[in-house]
MIKOL-948138 format. One line per field, with one value per atom (N, C-alpha, C): residue number from 1; residue in three letters; x, z, y. Coordinates in nm, 3 decimals, m for minus. Atoms other than C-alpha are relative to their C-alpha. Example, Ala and Ser with C-alpha at 12.3 -4.5 7.8 and 13.67 -1.06 7.14 Angstrom:
pos <- 1,1,1,2,2,2 $
code <- ALA,ALA,ALA,SER,SER,SER $
u <- 0.089,1.230,0.090,m0.082,1.367,m0.077 $
w <- 0.000,0.780,0.000,m0.006,0.714,0.073 $
v <- m0.119,m0.450,0.120,m0.119,m0.106,0.109 $
% end
This chain:
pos <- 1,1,1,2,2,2,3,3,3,4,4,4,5,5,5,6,6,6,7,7,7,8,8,8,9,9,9,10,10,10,11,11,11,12,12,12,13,13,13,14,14,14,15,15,15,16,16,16,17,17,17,18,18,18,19,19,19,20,20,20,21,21,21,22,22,22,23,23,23,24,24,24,25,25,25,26,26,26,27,27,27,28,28,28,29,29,29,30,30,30,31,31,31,32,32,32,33,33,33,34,34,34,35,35,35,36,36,36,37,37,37,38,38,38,39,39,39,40,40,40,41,41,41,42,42,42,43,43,43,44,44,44,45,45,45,46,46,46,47,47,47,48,48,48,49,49,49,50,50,50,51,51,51,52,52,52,53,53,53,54,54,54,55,55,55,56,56,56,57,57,57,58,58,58,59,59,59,60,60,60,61,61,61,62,62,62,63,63,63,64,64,64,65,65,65,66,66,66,67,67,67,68,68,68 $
code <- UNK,UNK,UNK,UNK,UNK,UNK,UNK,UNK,UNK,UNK,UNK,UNK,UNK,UNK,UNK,UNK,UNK,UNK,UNK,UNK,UNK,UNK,UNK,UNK,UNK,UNK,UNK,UNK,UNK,UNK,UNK,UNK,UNK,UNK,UNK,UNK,UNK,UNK,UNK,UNK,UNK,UNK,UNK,UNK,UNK,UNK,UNK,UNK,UNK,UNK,UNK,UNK,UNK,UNK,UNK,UNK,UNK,UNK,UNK,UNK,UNK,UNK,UNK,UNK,UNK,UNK,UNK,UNK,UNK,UNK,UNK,UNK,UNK,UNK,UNK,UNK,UNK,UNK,UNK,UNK,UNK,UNK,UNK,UNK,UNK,UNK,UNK,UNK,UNK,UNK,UNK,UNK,UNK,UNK,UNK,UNK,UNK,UNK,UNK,UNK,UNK,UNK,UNK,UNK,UNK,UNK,UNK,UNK,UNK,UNK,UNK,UNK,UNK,UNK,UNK,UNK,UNK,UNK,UNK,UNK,UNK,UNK,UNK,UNK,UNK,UNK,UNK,UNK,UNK,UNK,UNK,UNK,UNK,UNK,UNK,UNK,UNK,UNK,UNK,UNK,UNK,UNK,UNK,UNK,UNK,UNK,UNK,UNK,UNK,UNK,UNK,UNK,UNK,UNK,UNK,UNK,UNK,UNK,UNK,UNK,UNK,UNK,UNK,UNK,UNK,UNK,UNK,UNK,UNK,UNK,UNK,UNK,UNK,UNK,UNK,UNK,UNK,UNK,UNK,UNK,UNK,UNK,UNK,UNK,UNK,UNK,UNK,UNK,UNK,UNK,UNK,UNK,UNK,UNK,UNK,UNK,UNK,UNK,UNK,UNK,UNK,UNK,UNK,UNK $
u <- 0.127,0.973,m0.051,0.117,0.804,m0.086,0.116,0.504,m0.116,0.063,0.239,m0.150,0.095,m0.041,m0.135,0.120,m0.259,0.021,0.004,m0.206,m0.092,0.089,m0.424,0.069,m0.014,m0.409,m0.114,0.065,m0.569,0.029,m0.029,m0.629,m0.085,0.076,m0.679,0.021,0.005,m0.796,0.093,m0.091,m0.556,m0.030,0.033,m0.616,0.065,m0.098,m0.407,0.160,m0.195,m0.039,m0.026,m0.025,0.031,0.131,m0.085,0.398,0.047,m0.057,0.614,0.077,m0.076,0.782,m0.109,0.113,0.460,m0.013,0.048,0.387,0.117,m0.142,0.757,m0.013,0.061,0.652,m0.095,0.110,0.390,0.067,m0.140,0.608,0.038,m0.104,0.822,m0.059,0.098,0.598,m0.086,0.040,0.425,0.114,m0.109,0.733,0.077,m0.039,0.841,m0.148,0.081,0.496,0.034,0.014,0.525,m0.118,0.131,0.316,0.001,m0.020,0.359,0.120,m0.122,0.506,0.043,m0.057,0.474,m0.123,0.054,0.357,m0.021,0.010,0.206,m0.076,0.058,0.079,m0.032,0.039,m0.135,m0.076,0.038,m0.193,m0.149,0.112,m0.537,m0.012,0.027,m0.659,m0.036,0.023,m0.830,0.079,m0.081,m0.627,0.101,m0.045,m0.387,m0.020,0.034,m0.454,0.110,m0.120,m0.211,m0.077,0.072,m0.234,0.133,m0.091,m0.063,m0.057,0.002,0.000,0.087,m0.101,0.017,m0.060,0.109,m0.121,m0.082,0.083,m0.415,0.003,m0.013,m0.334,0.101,m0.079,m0.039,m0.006,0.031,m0.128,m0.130,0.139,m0.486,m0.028,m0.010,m0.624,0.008,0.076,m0.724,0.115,m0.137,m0.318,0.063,m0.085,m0.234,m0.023,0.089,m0.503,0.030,m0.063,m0.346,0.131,m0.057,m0.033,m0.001,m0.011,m0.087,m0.059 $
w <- m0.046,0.307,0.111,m0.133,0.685,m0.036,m0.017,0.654,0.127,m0.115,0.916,m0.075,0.030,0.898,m0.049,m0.032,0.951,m0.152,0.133,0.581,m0.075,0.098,0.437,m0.141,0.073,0.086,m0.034,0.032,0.024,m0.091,0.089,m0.234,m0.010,m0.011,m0.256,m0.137,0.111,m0.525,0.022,0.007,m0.543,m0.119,0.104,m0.779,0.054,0.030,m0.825,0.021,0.008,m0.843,m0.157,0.146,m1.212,m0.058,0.053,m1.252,0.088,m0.051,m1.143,0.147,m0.158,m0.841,0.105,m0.082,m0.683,0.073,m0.066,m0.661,0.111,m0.062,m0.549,0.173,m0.121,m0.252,0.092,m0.065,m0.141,0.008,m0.057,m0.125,0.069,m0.170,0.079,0.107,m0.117,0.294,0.072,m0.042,0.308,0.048,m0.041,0.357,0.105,m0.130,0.663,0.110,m0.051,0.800,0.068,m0.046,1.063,m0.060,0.030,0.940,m0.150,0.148,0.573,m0.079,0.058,0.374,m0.144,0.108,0.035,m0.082,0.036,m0.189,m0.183,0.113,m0.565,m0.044,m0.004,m0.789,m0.157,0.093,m1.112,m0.064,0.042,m1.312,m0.118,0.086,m1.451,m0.078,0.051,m1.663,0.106,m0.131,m1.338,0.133,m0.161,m1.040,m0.002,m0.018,m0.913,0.104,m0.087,m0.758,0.085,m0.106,m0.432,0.012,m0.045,m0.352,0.122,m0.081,m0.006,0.082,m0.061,0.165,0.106,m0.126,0.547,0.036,m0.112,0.874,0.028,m0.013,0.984,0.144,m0.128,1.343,m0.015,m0.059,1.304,m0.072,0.122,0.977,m0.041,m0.006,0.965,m0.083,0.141,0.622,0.034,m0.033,0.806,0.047,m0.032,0.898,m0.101,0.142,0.563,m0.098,0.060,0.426,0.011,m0.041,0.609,m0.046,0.076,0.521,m0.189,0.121,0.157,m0.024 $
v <- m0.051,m1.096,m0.093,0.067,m1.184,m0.006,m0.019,m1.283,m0.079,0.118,m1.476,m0.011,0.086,m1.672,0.067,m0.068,m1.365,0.153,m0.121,m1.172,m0.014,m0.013,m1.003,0.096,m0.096,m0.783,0.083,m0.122,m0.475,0.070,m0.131,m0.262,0.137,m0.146,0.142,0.023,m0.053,0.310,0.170,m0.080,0.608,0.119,m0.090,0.945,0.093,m0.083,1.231,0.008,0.083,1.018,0.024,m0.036,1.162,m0.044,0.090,1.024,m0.123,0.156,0.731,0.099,m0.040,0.964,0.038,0.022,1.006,m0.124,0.112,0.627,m0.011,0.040,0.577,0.097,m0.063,0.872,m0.122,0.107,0.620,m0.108,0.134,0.310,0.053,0.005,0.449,0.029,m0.018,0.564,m0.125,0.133,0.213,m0.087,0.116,0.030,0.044,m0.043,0.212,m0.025,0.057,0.090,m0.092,0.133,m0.173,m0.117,0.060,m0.459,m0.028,0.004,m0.433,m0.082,0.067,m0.692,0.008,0.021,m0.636,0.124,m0.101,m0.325,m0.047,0.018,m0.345,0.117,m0.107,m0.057,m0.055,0.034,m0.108,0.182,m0.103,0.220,m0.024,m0.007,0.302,0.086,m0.208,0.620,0.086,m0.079,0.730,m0.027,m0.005,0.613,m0.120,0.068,0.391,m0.091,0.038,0.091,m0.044,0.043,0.004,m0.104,0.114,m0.335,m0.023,m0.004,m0.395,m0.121,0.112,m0.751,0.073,m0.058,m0.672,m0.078,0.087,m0.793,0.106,m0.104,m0.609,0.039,m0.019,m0.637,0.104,m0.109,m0.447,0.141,m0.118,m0.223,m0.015,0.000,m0.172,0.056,m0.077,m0.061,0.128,m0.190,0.293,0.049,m0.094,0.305,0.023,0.051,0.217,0.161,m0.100,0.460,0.141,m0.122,0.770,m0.042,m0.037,0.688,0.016,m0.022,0.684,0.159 $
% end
């Protein structure tokens, strides 16, 4: 994992991902992101939270945010 000086992590709250091939949809989709170094997913009763260590220069939560 690249990372630089300039990482941040973010997390989205996420709702209507109902099994494990959903989240796995969204990974991949984040990890073809430029900018993104590292993806985490914590299941709630209501949503899932993504937690995503990127840079914001190059993956900006609001690029992150569309892709998910």
């Amino acid at each position: 994992m690249e990372t630089t000086d300039n990482t941040r992590t973010t997390v989205f709250q996420v709702t209507g991902l109902t099994c494990a091939d959903c989240a796995a949809l969204v990974r991949e989709a984040l990890k073809n992101l430029a900018g993104v170094f590292a993806i985490g997913e914590a299941w709630t009763e209501k949503a899932v939270e993504v937690s995503v260590t990127h840079d914001p220069l190059a993956a900006p939560p609001e690029t992150i945010a569309r892709a998910i």
